[in-house]
C-alpha positions as CSV (number, residue, x, y, z in Angstrom):
1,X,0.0,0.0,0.0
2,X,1.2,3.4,-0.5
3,X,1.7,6.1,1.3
4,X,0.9,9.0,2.1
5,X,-2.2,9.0,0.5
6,X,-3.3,12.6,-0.8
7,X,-5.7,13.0,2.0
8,X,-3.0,12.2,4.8
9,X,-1.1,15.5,4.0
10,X,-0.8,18.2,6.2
11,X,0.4,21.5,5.5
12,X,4.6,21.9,6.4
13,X,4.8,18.3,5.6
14,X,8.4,16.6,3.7
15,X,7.0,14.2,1.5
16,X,8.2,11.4,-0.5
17,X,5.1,9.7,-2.6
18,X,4.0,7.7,-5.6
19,X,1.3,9.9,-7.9
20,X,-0.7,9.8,-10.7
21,X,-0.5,12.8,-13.0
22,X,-3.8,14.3,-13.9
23,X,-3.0,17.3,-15.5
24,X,0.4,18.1,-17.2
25,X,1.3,22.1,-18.0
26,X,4.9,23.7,-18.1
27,X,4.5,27.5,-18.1
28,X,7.3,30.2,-18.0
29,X,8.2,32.4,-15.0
30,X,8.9,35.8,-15.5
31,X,12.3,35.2,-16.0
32,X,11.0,32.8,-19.2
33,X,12.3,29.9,-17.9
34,X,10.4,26.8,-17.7
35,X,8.2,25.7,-14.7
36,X,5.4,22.4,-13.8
37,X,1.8,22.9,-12.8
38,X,0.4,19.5,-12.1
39,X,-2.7,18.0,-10.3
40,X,-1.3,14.9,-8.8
41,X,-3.9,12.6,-7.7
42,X,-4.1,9.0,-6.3
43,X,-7.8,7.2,-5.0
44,X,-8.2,9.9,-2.1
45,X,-8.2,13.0,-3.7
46,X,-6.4,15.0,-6.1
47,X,-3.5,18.0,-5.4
48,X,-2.6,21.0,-6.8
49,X,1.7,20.9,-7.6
50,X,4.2,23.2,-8.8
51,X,8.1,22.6,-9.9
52,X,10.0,25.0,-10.0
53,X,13.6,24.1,-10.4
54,X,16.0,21.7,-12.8
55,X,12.4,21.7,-15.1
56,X,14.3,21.3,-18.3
57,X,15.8,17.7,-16.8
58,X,12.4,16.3,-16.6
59,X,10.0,18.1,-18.6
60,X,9.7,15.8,-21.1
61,X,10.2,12.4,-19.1
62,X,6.6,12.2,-18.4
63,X,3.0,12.8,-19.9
64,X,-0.5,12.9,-18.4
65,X,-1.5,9.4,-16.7
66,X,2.1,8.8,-15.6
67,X,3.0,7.5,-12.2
68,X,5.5,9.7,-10.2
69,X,7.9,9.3,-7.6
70,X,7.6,12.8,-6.1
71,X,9.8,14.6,-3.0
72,X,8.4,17.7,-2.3
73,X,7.2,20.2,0.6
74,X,3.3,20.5,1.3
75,X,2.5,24.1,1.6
76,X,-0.6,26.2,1.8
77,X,-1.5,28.3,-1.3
78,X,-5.0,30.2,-1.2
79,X,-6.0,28.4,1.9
80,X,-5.4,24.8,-0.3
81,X,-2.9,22.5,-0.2
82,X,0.1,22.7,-2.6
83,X,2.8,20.4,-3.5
84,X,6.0,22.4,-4.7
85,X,8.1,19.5,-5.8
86,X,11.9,19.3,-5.4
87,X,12.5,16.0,-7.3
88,X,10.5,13.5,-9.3
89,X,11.4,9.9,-11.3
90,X,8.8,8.1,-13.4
91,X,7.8,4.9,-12.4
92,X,6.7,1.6,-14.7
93,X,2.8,0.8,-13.7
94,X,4.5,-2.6,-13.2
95,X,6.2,-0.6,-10.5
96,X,2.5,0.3,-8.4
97,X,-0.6,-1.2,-7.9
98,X,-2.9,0.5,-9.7
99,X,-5.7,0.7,-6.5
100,X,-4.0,3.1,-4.5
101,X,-4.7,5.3,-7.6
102,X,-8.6,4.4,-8.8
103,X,-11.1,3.5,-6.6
104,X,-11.7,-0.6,-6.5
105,X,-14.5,-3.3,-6.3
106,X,-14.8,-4.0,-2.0
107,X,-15.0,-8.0,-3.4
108,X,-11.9,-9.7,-4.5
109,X,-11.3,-9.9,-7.8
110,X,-9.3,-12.9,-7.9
111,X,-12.2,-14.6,-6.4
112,X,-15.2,-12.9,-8.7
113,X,-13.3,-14.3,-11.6
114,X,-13.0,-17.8,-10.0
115,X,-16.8,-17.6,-9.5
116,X,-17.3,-16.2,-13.4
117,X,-15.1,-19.5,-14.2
118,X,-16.9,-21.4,-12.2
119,X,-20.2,-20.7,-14.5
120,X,-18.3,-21.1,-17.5
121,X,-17.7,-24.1,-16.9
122,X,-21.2,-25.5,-15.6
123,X,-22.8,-24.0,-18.9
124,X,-24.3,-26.7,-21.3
125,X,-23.8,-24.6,-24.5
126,X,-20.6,-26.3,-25.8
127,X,-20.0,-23.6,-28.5
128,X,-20.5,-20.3,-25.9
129,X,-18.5,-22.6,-23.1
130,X,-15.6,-23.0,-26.0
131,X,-15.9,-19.4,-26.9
132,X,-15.7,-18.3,-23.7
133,X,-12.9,-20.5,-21.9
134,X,-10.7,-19.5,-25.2
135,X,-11.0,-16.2,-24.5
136,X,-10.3,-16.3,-20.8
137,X,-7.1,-19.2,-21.6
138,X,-5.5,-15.6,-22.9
139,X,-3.5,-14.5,-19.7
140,X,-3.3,-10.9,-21.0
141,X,-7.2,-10.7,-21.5
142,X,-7.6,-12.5,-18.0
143,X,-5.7,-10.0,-16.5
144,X,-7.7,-6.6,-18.1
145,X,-11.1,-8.4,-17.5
146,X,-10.3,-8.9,-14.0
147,X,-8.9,-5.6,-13.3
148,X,-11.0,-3.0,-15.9
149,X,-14.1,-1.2,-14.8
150,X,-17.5,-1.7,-16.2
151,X,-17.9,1.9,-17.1
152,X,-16.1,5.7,-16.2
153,X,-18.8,5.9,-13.5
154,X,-22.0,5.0,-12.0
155,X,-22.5,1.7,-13.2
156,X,-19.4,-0.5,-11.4
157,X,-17.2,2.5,-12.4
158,X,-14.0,1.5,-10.2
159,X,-11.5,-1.6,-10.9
160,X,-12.4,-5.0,-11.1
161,X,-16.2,-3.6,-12.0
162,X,-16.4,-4.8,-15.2
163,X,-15.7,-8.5,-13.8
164,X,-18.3,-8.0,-10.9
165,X,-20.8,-7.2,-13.5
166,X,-21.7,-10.7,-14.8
167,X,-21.1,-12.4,-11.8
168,X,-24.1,-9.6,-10.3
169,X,-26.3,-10.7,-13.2
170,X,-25.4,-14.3,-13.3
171,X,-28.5,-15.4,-11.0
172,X,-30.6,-12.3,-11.9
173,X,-32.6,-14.0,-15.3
174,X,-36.7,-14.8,-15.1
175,X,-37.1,-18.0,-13.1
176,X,-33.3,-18.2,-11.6
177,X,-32.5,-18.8,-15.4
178,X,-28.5,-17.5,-14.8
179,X,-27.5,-15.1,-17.2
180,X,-24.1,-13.4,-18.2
181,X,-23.8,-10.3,-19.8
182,X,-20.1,-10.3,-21.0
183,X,-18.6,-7.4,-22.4
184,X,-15.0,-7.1,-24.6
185,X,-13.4,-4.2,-26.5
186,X,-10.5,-4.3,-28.9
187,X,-9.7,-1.2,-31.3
188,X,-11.8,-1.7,-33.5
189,X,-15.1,-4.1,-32.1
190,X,-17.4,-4.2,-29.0
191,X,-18.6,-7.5,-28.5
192,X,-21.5,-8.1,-25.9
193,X,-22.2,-12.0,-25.1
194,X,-25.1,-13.1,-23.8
195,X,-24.8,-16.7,-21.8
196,X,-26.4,-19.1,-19.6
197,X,-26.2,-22.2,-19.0
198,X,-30.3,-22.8,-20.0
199,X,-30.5,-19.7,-21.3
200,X,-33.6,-20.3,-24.1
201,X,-31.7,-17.9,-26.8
202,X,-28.3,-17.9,-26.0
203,X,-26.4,-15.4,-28.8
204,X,-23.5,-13.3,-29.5
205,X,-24.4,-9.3,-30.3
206,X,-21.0,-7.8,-32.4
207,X,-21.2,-4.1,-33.2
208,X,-24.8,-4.5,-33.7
209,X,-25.0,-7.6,-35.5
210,X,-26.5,-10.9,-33.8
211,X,-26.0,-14.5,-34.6
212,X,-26.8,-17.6,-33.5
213,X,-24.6,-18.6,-30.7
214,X,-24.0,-21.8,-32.8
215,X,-21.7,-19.8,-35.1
216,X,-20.3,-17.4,-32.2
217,X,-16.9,-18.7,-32.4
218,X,-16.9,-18.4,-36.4
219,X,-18.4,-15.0,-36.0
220,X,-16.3,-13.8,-33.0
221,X,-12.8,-14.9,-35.1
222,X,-11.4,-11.2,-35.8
223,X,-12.3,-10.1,-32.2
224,X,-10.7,-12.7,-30.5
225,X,-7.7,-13.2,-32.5
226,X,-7.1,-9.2,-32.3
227,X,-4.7,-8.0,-29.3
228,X,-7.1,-6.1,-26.5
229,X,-6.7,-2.1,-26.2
């Protein structure tokens, strides 16, 4: 877990902390040299920040969405918080965990996906069951699914939302019937499965079109053969 957490910081405060950058500007002082104005930001708030010094060393070693290493003083500007920065190092995402900066499903999601796996395999469609464990036999897709959210808010809008979605719906259909609404995107298709195990119509929907979930797999070919956004 990291620390401090935007919310933690007091004003006076040395700091050394792991960001994400939400807003990326270099202005010019007076004297034309180069300064920072960012918004750093992790899953408790966001926080005004300024660098003023050795900019031209770092400027361009980061974009918007990066993660930062930051060392800096916490000082009150305007009756807000402000971070003037001394020294900051980009970090690999392979570097944090990616909750400390989003907010997150309370449910694990190593166990929801367990649980989705867990109806995939009980289904009796063999063509949606093959479809489906051939998708999630990708590590790389695995991975996303478990850790994307559903949507950019309201509707499971935090990590692992988008694999707490079908497990929610799974025993929501008329009559106990389970049903799973399973969503993909690539670059170029949105592909909305419909499954249950006695579902009376099971089908595949892609970008618009639906088939009979007897030729999913033929049908779903380009989207599941093309590498995940």
């Amino acid at each position: 877990m990291k620390t401090p957490y935007v919310s933690e910081l007091e004003p006076n405060q040395l700091i050394l902390g792991v960001f994400l950058v939400q807003h990326k500007e270099i202005r010019q002082k007076k004297t034309g040299e180069p300064y920072l104005s960012l918004t750093l930001a992790d899953r408790t708030g966001d926080l005004d920040a300024k660098m003023w010094d050795n900019v031209p060393e770092v400027m361009d070693t980061f974009d918007r969405d990066s993660f930062l290493k930051v060392k800096g003083m916490v000082q009150l500007f305007q009756n807000k918080p402000q971070l003037t920065v001394y020294r900051l190092q980009r970090l690999a995402e392979t570097e944090i965990d990616i909750s400390d900066f989003l907010p997150a499903s309370r449910r694990n999601r190593d166990e929801m996906f367990a649980e989705l796996k867990g109806w995939i395999a009980s289904m009796s469609n063999p063509h949606l069951k093959a479809l489906l464990e051939t998708i999630f036999a990708d590590e790389a897709v695995a991975l996303a699914y478990r850790t994307a959210p559903a949507a950019k808010s309201i509707h499971h809008g935090w990590i692992g939302g988008l694999g707490k979605n079908p497990v929610a719906y799974m025993s929501s259909g008329a009559g106990g019937v389970p049903v799973m609404p399973m969503y993909f995107v690539t670059k170029s298709t949105f592909a909305l499965i419909w499954a249950g195990s006695n579902h009376p119509r099971p089908c595949c929907s892609v970008s618009g079109v639906t088939t009979p979930a007897s030729s999913a797999a033929a049908t779903l070919n380009t989207f599941i053969t093309e590498p995940a956004s």
